[in-house]
N, C-alpha and C positions, 0 to 999 in steps of 0.2 A: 208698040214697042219701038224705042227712038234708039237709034245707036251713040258714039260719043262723035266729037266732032270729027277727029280721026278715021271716022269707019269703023274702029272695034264696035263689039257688045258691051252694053255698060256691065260694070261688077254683079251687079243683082243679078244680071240675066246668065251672066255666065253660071253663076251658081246655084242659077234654076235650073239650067240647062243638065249641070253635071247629078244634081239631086234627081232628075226625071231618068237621066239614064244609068244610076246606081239603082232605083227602084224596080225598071226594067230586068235589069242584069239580075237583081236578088230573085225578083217574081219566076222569071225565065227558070236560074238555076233550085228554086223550092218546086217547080212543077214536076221539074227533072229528079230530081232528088225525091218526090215522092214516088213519081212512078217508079223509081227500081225500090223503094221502098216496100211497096206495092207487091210487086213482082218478088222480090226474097222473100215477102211474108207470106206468098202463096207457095214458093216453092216449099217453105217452112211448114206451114201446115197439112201438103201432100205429104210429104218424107215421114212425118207423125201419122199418117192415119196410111202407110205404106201404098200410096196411089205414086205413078209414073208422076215427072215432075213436070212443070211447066215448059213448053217450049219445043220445038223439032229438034232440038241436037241433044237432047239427054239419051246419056247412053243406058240401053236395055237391061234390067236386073238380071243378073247370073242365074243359070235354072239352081234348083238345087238349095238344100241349108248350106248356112256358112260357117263356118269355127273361127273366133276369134280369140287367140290365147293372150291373157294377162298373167302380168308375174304383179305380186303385193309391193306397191311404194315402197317399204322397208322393212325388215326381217321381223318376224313376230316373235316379242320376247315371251315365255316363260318360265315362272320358276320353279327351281329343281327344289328337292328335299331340303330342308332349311330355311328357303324363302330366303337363301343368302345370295344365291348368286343365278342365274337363269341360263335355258337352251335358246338359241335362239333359230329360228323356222325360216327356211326361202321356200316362199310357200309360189303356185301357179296355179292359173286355171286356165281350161279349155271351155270356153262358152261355146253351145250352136244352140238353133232352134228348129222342130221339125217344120215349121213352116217358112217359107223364099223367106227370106227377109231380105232387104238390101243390108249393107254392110253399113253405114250411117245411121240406119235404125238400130241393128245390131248392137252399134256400139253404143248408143244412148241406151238400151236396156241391160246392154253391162257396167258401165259407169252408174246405173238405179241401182242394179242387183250386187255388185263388188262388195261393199261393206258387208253386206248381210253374209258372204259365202265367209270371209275374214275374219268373222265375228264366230261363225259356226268351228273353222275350225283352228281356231285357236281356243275356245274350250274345249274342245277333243283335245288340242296336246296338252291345254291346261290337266286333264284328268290322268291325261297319264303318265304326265311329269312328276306328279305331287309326291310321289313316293320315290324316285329314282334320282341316286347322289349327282353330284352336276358333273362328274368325269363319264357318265355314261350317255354321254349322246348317240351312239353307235344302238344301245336298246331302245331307246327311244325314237330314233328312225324308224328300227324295223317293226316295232310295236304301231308305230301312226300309220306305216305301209300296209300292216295287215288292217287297220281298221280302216281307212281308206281301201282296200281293197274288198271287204265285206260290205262296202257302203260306198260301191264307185262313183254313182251317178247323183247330182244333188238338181231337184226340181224348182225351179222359181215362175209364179206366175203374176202375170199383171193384165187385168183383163181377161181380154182373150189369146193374147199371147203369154205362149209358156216358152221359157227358158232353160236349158240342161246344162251342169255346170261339174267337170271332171277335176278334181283336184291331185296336186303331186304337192311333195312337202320332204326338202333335205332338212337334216336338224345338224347344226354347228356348236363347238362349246363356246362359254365364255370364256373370251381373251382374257379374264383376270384371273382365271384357275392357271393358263398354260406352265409360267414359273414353277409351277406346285407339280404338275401332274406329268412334267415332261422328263426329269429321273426316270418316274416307272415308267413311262413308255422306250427309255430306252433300257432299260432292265428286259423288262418283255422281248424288247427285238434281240437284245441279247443270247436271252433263253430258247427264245424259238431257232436263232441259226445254229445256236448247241442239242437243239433238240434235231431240228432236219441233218446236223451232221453227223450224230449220231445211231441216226435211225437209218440214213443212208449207208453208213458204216455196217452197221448190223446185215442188210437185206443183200448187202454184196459177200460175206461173209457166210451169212445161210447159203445164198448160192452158189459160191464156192465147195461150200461143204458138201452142197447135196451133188457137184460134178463130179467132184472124188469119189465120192463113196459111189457113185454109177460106175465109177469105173472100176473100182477096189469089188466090185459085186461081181464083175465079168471076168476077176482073174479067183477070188477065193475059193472056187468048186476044185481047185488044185491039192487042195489040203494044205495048202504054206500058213499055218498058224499065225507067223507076222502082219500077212495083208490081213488077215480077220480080226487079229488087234486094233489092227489100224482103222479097220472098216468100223470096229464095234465104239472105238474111239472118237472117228469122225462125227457117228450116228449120236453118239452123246452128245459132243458138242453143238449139235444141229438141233439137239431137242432145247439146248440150254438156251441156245440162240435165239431159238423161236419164242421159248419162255419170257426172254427178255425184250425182246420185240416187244409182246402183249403187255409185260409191266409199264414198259417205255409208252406206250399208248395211251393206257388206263390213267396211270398217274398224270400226263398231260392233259387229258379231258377231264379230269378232275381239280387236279390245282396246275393252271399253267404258268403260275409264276413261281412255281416251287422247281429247284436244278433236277437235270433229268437223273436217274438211276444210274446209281455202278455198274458197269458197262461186265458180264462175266470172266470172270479170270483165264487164263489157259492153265490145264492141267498140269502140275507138276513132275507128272512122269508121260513125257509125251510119244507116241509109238514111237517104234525101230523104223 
């Protein structure tokens, strides 16, 4: 190898030089690069078949099963009676498993098992939506809480690992009834604080009635014909009161959006 007359390296050599040591560099850094390749693909493989993972600093699995709770990507529509408009579900689960698992394994057999538990029950609310108008989200809650409730626990297995899978499930209306259905919700609130002031009214009234005539009881052994008017008077209205209590009751757990009962009149000839 001749240099130029100057003392440089001629051009060839120079760019033999730099090719030998781009070759080096690439070799060096693909050795490198396989060994941790290497190395991820075993920790990979341990995490999957739950063996401790490569290396002295991996920290030690938790004794004990784990719970990991997932809530569903996005609210799960069903349709109400009609097929016109749907409920729609914030559905959750509680994943564990009765064996250690670490929590990386864990959640690789919930992102498996997820679809299949979302799938389960949204035909559970599919079934028992089909017949309930789309203002009734409130029965259709508590109709999926008791069936989830008679069917707490959901089994999934793969292998030899089994999975346990707890669901919870609020149900929402659709936002395109609300325009429609919000008059009668306020007609209802309406009636109910005429209903609670009413009945309130009532229960302070009865017991009014019944302090007096306790008392009108300790003075009538006198013979004064007036208190005993009054007391037989009081007694009426105490029975009327009561009466209408019960009405006031009855017809509210019957039709609650029907106005409450005529509240009893006061007698027209009231004692002395």
């Amino acid at each position: 190898m001749t240099d130029a007359p100057d003392g440089r390296p001629r051009p060839a050599d120079r760019w033999r030089h730099r090719g030998i040591r781009g070759l080096t560099i690439t070799r060096n850094a693909s050795v490198r690069g396989w060994r941790w390749w290497a190395r991820s693909w075993d920790r990979l493989v341990a995490s999957l078949q739950d063996e401790a993972p490569v290396g002295s600093g991996a920290a030690p699995s938790p004794s004990g099963p784990l719970v990991e709770q997932r809530g569903a990507p996005r609210p799960i529509a069903v349709p109400a009676r009609g097929y016109v408009y749907s409920f729609y579900i914030r559905a959750t689960f509680a994943w564990s498993s009765p064996a250690s698992l670490r929590s990386e394994v864990l959640s690789w057999y919930v992102d498996y098992f997820q679809p299949n538990a979302i799938q389960r029950l949204t035909r559970l609310a599919a079934d028992l939506a089909r017949d309930l108008p789309p203002h009734r989200a409130a029965d259709l809650e508590r109709a999926l809480q008791r069936a989830l409730t008679d069917d707490p626990v959901w089994t999934y297995e793969r292998g030899d690992v089994v999975l346990t899978c707890q669901p919870d499930a609020t149900v929402r209306l659709d936002e395109r009834i609300m325009p429609t259905y919000q008059p009668h919700v306020d007609r209802l609130m309406k009636l109910e604080y005429q209903f609670d002031e009413q009945l309130r009214r009532a229960r302070y009234a009865r017991e009014l009635s019944s302090r007096w005539t306790a008392i009108l009881n300790d003075h009538v052994d006198g013979g004064d014909q007036d208190l005993a008017d009054a007391r037989d008077h009081l007694l009426s209205a105490q029975r009327e009161a009561a009466r209408w209590i019960n009405d006031l009751l009855h017809s509210h757990q019957r039709n609650p959006t029907d106005p409450p009962p005529i509240p009893p009149q006061p007698s027209s000839t009231p004692p002395r």
